[in-house]
C-alpha positions as a printed NumPy array, in Angstrom:
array([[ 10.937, -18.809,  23.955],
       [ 12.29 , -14.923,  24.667],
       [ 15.39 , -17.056,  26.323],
       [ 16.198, -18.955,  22.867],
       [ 15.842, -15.749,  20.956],
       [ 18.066, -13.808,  23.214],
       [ 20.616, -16.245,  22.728],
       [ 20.464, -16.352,  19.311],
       [ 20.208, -12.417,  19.536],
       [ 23.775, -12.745,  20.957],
       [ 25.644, -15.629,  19.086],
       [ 24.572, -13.614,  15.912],
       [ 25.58 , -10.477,  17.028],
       [ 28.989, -12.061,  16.943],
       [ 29.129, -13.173,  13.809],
       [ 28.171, -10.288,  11.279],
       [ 27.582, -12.195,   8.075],
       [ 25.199, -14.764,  10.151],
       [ 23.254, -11.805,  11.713],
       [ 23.014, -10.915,   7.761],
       [ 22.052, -14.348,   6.591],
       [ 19.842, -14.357,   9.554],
       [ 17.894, -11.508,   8.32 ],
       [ 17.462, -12.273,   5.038],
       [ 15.916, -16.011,   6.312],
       [ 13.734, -13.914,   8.979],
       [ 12.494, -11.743,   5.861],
       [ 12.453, -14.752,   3.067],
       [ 10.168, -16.873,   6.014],
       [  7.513, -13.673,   6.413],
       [  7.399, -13.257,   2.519],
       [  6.801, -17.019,   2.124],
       [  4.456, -17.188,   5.377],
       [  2.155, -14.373,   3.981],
       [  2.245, -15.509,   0.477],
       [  1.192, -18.907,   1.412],
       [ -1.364, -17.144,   4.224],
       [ -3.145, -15.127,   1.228],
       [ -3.311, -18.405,  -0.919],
       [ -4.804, -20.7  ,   1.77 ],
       [ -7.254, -17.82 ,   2.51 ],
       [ -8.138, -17.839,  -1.229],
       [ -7.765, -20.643,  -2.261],
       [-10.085, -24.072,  -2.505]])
């Protein structure tokens, strides 16, 4: 799994506005994944 990640590491790194979109999916996916953690934990 480390292997993918380096990889994508270093095709982002080449491409600027990716690495950019890249972070802003990587931040959108941990909002969504604790939002939806805190409602399935509360929820019925």
């Amino acid at each position: 799994m480390s292997g993918f990640w380096n990889e994508a590491a270093e095709s982002i790194a080449e491409r600027p506005k990716l690495m950019k979109a890249a972070w802003l999916l990587t931040l959108l996916l941990i909002e969504v994944g604790s939002v939806v953690a805190d409602g399935g934990s509360s929820g019925p």
